[in-house]
N, C-alpha and C positions, 0 to 999 in steps of 0.2 A: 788722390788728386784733390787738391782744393780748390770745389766749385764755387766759392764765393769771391775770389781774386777775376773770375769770370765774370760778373754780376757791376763789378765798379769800373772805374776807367779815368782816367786821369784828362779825356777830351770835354774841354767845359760843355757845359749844359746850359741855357738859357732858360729864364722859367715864362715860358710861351704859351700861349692859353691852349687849353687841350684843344681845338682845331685843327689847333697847326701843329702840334707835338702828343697827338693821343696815345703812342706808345707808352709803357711803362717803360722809368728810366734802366729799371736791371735789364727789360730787350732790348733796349739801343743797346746798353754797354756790352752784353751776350755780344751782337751782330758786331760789333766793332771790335771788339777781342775778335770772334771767328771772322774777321773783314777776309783774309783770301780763301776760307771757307766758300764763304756768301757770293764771291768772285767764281770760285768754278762752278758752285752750284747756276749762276746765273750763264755762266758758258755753257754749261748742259743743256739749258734750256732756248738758247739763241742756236747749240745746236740741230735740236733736236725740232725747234719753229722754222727752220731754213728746209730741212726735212718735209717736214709739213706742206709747208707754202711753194715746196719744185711744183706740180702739176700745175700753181695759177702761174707762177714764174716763165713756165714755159710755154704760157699763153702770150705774156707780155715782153712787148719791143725792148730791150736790150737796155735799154739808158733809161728806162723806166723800173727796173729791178726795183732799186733803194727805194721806192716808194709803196710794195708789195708788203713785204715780211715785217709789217709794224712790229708786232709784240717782239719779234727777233731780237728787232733792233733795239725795241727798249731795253731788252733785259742785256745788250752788249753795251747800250749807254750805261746801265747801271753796273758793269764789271768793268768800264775803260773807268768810269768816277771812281771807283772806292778804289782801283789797283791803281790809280793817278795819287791817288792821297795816301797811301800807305807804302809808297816808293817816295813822299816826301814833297812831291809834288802836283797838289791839287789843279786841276784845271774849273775853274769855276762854271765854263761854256758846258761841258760835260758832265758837271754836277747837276745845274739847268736842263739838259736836255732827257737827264734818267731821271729827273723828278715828274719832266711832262709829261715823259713817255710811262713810263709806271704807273701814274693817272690815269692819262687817257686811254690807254690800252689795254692796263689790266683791269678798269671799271668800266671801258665798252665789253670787251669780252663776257664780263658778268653779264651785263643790260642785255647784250644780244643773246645770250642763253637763257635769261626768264623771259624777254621777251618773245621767243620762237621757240618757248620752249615743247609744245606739237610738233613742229616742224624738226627738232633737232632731236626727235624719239629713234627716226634711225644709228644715232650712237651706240655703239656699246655703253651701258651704267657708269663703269670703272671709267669709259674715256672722258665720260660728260663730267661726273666729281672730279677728274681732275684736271679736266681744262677750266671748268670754275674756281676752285682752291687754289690753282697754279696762279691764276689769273688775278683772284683778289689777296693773293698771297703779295704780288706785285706792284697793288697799292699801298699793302702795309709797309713794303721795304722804301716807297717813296716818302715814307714820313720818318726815315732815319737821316736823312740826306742834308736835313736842317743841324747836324751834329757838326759837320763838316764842308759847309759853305756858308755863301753868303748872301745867295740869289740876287747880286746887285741888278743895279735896272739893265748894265750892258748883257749881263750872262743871262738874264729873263728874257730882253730882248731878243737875243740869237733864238733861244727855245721857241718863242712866241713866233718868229720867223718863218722857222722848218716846220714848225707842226702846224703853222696855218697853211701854209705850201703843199703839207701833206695832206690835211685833210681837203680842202680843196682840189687836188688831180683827186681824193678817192669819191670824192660825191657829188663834185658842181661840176668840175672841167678836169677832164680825161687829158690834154694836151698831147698825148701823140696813146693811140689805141682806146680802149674802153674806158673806161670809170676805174679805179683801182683799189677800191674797198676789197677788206677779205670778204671770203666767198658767203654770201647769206644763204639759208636754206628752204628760203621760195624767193619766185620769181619780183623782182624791183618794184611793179605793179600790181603787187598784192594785194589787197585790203588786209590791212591791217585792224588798230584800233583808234578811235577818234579821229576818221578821218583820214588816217597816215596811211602811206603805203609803205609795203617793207623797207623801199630805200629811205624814205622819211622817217622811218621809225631809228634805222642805223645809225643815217646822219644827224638827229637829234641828239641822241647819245654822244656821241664824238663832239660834236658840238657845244654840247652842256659842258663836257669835261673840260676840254680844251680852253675854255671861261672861267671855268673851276680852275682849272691849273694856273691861269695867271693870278685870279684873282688870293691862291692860296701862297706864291712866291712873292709876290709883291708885298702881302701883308705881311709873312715870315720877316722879310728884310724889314718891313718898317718897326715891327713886334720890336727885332731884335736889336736893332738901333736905339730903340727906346729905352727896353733892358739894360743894356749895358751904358748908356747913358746916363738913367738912372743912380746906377750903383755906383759911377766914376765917382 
């Protein structure tokens, strides 16, 4: 087998400042050769978070579901994009929304695991390494997603939408039952650090990211306008 037909790839690459493009380009091209690899794998994992998240699911009122199983849902926004774009048909709205969600979700999951990390010693070792590795594994894959979109302002916009929507019912307003953050491992009114209480400590995190994630799509598009402007 020749592994280096694996390593290159004929989808252009833009030369993007390493913020917005920090992968090495032979791992883009890897992921993008394995693209319905990278698709099931992430359906394993959207299955396996639905899994997870029945016991809060079956706390919460019904029409409130889709706002429960974040990480689920990112990692099935980020197999509806890449299986959108390799059937020929990219949806840019869904490229937008597995960039935000792979952000924001799989770098809260980190933050809430060093942050509580006392509190999260009831894990088994093996489940906590790879709820972390899973997790910041799903930031990495959101910085492939610039290979194959274009984050314009409408497809940023949609994203910017649903994840302000969602993190809002999970930490300001509940709109029909409780608060709908994943489940923390002490009580909302903890003490925390500096001041914070647990729920402030969560909502922090989602928050920063969720500011990161625009601020890192918007820029891609302008990066990348300017790039290829450039070189016209």
């Amino acid at each position: 087998m020749n592994l280096r037909r694996y390593l290159e790839s004929d989808v252009p690459r833009d030369d993007l400042p390493w913020y917005l493009a920090p992968l090495p380009a032979a791992l883009e091209n890897l992921a993008l050769n394995l693209a319905w690899l990278v698709v099931a794998v992430n359906l394993a994992g959207t299955a396996f978070g639905f899994y997870y998240y029945s016991p809060q699911l079956a706390q919460t009122p019904v029409e409130m579901w889709v706002f429960v199983p974040d990480s689920p849902m990112a990692t099935l926004f980020m197999a509806l994009a890449l299986a959108s774009w390799k059937l020929g048909r990219p949806q840019q709205w869904l490229i937008a929304l597995a960039f935000f969600g792979n952000i924001i979700l799989g770098g809260w999951t980190v933050w809430v695991h060093l942050a509580f990390w006392e509190q999260f010693s009831y894990l088994h070792p093996a489940m906590r390494q790879f709820l972390i590795w899973s997790h910041a594994a799903m930031v990495a894959q959101a910085f492939l997603l610039h290979r194959i979109g274009d984050f314009s302002p409408w497809a940023v916009g949609a994203a910017t939408l649903w994840y302000g929507v969602d993190t809002t019912v999970d930490y300001f307003i509940p709109v029909r039952g409780d608060l709908h953050h994943t489940f923390l491992p002490a009580d909302r009114e903890a003490a925390m650090f500096l001041g914070a209480d647990a729920l402030g400590v969560a909502a922090a995190g989602a928050v920063l990211l969720f500011v990161v994630s625009v601020y890192l799509a918007l820029t891609t598009h302008v990066a990348t306008l300017r790039q290829r402007s450039t070189a016209a």
